[in-house]
C-alpha positions as CSV (number, residue, x, y, z in Angstrom):
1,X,86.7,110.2,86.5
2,X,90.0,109.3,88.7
3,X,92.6,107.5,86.8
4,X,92.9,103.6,88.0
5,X,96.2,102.8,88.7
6,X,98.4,100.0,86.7
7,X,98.4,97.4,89.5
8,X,94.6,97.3,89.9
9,X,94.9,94.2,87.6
10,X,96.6,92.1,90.7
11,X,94.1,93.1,92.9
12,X,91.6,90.6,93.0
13,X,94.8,87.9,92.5
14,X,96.4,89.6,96.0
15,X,93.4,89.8,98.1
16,X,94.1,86.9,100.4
17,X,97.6,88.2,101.4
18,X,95.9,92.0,101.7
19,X,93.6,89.9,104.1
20,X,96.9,88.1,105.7
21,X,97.7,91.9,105.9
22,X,94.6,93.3,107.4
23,X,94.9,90.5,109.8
24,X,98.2,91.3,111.2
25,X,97.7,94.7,111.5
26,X,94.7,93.9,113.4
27,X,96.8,91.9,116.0
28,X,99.2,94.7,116.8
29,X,96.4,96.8,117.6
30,X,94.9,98.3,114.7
31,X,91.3,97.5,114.6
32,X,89.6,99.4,112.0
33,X,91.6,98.3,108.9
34,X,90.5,97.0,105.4
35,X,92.2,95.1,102.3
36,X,91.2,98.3,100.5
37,X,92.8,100.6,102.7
38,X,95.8,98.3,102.9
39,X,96.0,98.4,98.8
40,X,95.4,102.6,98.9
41,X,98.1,102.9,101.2
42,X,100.4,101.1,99.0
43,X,99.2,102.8,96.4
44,X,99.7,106.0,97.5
45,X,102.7,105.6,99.2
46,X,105.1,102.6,97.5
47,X,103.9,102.2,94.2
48,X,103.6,106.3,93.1
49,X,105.7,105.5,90.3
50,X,104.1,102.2,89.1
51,X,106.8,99.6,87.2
52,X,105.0,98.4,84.0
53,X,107.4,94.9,84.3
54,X,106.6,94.1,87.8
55,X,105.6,90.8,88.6
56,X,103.6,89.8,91.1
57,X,105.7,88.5,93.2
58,X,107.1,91.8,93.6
59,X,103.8,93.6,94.5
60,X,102.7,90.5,97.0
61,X,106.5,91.7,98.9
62,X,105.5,94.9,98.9
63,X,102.4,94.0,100.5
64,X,103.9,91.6,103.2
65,X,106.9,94.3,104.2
66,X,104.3,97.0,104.6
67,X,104.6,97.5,108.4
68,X,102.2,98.7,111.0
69,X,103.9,102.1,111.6
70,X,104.3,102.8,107.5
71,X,100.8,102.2,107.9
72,X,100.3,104.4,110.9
73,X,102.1,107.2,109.0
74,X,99.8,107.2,106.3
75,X,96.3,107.3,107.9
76,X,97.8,110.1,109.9
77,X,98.7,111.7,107.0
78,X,95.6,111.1,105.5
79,X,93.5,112.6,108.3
80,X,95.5,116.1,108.5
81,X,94.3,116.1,104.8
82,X,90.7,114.9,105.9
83,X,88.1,117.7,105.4
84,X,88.3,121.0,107.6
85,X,84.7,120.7,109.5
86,X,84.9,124.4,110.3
87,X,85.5,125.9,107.3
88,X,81.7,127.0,107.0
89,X,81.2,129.3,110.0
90,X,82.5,132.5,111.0
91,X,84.7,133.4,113.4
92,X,82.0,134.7,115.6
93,X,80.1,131.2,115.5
94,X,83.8,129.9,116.2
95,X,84.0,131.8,119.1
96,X,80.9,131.2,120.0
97,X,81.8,127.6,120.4
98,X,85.0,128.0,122.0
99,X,83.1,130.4,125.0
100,X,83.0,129.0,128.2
């Protein structure tokens, strides 16, 4: 069971501005984003060693300074960690694919 992390609380309380969020990013040209993969970005990324004070004030900045290419940099990230497809064949059914 994965450990939920201390701002989950503010969650439900910040979901219109991770929608505000979601929205802009959508405008500059990023078409497949979600409030959820908004808040796991910040998550990962800004809030890796939570503050047990913060107000919400704080974590509603946090979300409205996030910008598109922090995003950018993360999902990137995230997808050279993504699963390695290959891993299962051999290096003859490799090559096999890679023959002409």
């Amino acid at each position: 069971m994965e450990k939920q992390h201390p701002y989950q609380r503010y969650f439900i309380k910040v979901k219109p501005v991770l929608r505000n969020k979601v929205e802009e990013l959508r405008l500059l040209g990023l078409g497949d984003v979600n409030e959820n993969e908004v808040w796991e970005c910040l998550v990962t990324k800004k809030w890796k060693k939570p503050d047990m004070d913060i107000h919400i004030h704080e974590i509603v900045q946090d979300i409205l300074t996030l910008s598109n290419s922090q995003y950018m940099t993360y999902k990137t990230i995230e997808a050279y960690k993504g699963p390695n497809l290959f891993k299962e064949l051999s290096s003859e059914d490799l090559n096999q694919l890679l023959k002409d």
